[in-house]
C-alpha positions in Angstrom: 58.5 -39.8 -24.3 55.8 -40.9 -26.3 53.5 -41.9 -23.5 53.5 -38.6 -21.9 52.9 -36.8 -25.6 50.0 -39.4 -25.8 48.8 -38.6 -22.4 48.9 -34.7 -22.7 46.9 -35.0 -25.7 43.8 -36.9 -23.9 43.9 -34.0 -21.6 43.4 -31.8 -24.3 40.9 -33.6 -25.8 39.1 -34.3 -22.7 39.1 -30.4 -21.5 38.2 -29.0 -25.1 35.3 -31.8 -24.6 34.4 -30.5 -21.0 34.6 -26.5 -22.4 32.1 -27.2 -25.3 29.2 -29.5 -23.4 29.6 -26.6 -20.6 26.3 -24.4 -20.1 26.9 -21.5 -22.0 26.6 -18.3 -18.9 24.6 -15.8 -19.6 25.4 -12.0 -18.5 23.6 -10.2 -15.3 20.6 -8.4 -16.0 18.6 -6.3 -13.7 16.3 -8.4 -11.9 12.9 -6.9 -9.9 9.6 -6.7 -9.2 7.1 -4.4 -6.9 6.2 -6.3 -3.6 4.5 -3.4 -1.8 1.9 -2.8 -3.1 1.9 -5.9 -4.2 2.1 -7.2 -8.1 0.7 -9.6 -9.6 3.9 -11.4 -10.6 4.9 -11.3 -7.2 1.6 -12.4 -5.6 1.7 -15.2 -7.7 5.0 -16.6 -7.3 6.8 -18.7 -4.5 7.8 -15.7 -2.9 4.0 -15.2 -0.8 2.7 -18.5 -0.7 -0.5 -17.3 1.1 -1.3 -15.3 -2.5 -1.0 -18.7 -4.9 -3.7 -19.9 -3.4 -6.3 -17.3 -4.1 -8.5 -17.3 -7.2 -6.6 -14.9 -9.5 -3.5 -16.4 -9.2 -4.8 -20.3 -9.5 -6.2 -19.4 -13.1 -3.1 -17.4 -14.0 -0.2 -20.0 -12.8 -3.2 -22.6 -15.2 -1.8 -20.9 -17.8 1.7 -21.0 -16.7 2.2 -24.3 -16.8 0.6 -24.8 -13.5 3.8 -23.5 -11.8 4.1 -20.4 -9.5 6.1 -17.7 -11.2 9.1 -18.4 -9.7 10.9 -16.2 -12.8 9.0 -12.7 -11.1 11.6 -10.8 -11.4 12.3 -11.1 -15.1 9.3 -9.7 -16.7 11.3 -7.3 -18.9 11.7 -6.6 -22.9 14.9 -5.7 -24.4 14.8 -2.8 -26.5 11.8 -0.7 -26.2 13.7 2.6 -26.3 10.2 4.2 -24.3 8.4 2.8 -26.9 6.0 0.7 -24.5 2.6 1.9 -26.1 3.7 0.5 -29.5 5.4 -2.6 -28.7 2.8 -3.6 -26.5 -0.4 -4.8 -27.9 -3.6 -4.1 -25.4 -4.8 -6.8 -23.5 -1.4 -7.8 -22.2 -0.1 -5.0 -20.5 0.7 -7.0 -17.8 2.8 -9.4 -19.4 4.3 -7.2 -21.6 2.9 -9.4 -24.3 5.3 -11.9 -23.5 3.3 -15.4 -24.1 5.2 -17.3 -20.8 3.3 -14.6 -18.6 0.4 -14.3 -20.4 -1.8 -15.4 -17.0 -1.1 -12.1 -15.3 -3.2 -10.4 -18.0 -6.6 -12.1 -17.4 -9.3 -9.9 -16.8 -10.7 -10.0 -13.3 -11.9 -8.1 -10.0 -10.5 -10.6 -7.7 -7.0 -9.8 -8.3 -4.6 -9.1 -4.8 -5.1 -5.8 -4.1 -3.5 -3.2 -1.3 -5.9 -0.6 -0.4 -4.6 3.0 -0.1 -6.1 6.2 -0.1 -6.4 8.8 -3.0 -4.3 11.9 -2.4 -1.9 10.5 0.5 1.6 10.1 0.0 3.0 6.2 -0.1 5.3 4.3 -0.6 6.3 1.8 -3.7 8.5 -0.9 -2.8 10.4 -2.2 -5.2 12.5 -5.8 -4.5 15.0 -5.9 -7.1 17.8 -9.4 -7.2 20.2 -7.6 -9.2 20.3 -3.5 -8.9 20.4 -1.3 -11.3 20.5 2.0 -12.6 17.6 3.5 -14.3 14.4 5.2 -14.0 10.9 4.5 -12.3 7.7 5.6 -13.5 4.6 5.3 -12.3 1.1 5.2 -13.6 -2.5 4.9 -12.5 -5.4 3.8 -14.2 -8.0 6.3 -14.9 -11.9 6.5 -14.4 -12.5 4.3 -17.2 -10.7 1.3 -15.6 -12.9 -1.9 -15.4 -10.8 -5.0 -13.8 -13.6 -7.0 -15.8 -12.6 -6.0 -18.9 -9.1 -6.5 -20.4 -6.4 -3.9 -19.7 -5.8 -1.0 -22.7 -3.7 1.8 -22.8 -6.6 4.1 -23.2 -7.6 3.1 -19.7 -4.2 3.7 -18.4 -2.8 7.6 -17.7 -1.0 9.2 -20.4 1.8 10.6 -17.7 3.0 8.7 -14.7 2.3 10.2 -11.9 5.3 9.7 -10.1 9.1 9.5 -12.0 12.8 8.6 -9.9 15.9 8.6 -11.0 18.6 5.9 -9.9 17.2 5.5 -6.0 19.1 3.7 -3.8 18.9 0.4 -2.8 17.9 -0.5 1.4 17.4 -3.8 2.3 17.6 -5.6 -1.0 14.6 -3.2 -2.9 14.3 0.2 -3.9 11.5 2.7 -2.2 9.7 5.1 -4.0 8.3 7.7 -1.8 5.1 10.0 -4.0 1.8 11.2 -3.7 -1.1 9.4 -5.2 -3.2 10.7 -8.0 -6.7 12.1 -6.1 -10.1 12.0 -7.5 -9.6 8.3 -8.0 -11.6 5.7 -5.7 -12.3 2.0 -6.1 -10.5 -0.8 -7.6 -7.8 0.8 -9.9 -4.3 -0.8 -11.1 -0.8 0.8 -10.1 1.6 0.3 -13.3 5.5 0.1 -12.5 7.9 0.8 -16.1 11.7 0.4 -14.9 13.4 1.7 -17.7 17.3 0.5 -17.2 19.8 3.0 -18.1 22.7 0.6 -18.2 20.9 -2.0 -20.4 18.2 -2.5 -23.2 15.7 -3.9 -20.9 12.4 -2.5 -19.6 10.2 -4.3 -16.9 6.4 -3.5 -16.9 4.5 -4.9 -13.5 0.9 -4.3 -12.7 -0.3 -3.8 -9.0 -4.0 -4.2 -7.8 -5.0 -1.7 -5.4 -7.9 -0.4 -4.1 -8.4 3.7 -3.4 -10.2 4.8 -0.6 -11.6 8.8 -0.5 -9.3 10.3 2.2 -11.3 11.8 5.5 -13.0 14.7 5.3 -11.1 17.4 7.9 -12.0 17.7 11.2 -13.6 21.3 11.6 -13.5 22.6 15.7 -17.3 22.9 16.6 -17.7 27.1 17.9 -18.2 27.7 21.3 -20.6 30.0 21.8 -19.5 33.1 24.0 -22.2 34.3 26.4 -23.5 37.8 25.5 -23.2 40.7 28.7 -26.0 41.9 29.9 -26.1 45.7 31.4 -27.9 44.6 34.8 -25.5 44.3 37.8 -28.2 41.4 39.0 -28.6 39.1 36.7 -25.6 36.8 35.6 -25.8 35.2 32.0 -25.0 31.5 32.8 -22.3 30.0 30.2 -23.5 28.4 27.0 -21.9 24.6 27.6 -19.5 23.9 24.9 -19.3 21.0 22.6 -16.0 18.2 22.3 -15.5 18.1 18.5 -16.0 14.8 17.8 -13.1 13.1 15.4 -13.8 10.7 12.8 -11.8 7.0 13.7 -10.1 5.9 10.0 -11.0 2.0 9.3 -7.4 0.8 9.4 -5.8 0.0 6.0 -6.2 -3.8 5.3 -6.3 -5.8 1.8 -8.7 -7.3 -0.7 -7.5 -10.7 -0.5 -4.9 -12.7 1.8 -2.0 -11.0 3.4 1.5 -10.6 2.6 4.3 -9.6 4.6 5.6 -7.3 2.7 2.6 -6.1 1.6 2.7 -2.5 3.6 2.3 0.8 1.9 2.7 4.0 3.8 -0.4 6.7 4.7 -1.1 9.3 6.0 -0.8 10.1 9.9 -4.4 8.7 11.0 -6.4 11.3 13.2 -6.7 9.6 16.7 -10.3 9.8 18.4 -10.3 12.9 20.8 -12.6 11.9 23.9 -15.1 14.4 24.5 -14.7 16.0 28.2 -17.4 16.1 30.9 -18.0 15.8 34.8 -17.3 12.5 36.0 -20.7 11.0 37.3 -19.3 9.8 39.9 -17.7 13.1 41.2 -21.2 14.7 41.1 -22.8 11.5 42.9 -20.2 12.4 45.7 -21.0 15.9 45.9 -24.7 15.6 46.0 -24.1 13.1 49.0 -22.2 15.7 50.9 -24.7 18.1 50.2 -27.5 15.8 52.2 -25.1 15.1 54.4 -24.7 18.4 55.3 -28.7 19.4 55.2 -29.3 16.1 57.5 -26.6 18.0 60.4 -27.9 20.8 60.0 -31.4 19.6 60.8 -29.9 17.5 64.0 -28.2 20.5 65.3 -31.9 22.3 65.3 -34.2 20.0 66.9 -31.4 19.4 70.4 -31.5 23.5 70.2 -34.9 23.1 70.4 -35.2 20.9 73.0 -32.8 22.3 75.3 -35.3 25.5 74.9 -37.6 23.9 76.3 
């Protein structure tokens, strides 16, 4: 009897040992970071290789310990209750002055970037590890931006441009479908504020991208309609009429290396119309029949002629 007392309390003593030396677990947080257009946390992590090796992200994983930010998706303050402007300092908007991603704040115009154009709708994907309710809002620089020059919010729009509300998630990210801001073009920064609804936290992520002035409209040249005359002889010959000609888009590409799921949806492209015309060849055929049928006729003239005589 006293053995087993003895050995029931070594169990005891041996699980109370296991329960405190345990790592303590911590509870689920929303988890997520833009990959489309890209961020910078995400360019610069494990998940796109092919950014870590560009310049921007070298000197920012230098100051992260010389590690790839393999912790993108927790960029986020606990908190902020919308408060962003005055609980983060300029100069690290990016990081959301958090010191361990202080390397996505340096100030530079080599940065990833997706290129878009200005006005045209898009799409903001957003790959998230743990989903969660809350709200998306987006801003854009505005025409004082420099990428030289460290990021403040008096370069940054005072209202986001596009806001949604608890989207759903499709294929492990949400998509946020909106219009860009127009009148921008250049080098400007796309800033993503995922206010959680369900939890204190707030995640701040900064995409390069680079606006492009969206196509002038293609205008239909006039045909010119040919003006009757009131004599039954003479017969006003057709003005010939113009193909309009349609501008051909430079296809949407990147400032730096490519990402897989770097894609951002545009605007239908307008497709090159060819212009119409007679086939050369058609009229080569035609002007051969025609001497073809001048050389018979001349044949059939001279035996006429000779049998005359």
């Amino acid at each position: 009897m006293a053995r087993r007392r003895t050995a029931r309390r070594a169990l005891l003593i041996a699980a109370a040992a296991a329960l405190f030396t345990a790592p303590a677990v911590t509870p689920a947080a929303a988890h997520g970071a833009p990959v489309a257009p890209v961020s910078r946390v995400a360019a610069c992590s494990s998940l796109s290789g092919m950014y870590a090796s560009t310049a921007a992200c070298r000197a920012a994983i230098a100051q992260h310990g010389g590690q790839t930010f393999d912790d993108w998706d927790n960029l986020r303050i606990a908190g902020v209750d919308g408060r962003d402007r005055q609980r983060i300092p300029d100069g690290k908007l990016c990081s959301a002055g958090l010191d361990e991603y202080r390397g996505l704040d340096v100030a530079r115009a080599d940065w990833p970037a997706t290129r878009l154009t200005a006005g045209a709708r898009f799409t903001l994907t957003y790959r998230t590890t743990i989903p969660h309710s809350g709200n998306f809002e987006l801003y854009l620089t505005n025409d004082t931006y420099n990428p030289a020059k460290p990021l403040t919010w008096s370069q940054m729009s005072t209202q986001p441009f596009l806001t949604v509300t608890d989207p759903q998630v499709t294929n492990g990210a949400y998509h946020l479908t909106g219009r860009l801001p127009s009148g921008r073009t250049g080098r400007q920064l796309l800033y993503t504020v995922w206010r959680n609804t369900s939890s204190s936290d707030t995640y701040y992520s900064c995409s390069d991208v680079v606006l492009s002035a969206p196509k002038a409209a293609q205008q239909p040249t006039a045909t010119a309609t040919p003006t009757p005359t009131r004599s039954r002889t003479a017969t006003p010959s057709p003005t010939p009429t113009t193909a309009p000609a349609s501008a051909t888009p430079s296809p949407a590409d990147r400032s730096s290396a490519p990402a897989a799921a770097n894609v951002a949806a545009t605007e239908p492209a307008t497709q090159p119309v060819a212009a119409s015309g007679t086939d050369s060849r058609t009229r080569l055929v035609a002007a051969a029949g025609g001497i073809a049928v001048l050389g018979g006729g001349a044949v059939a003239a001279l035996t006429l002629r000779r049998r005359r005589r």
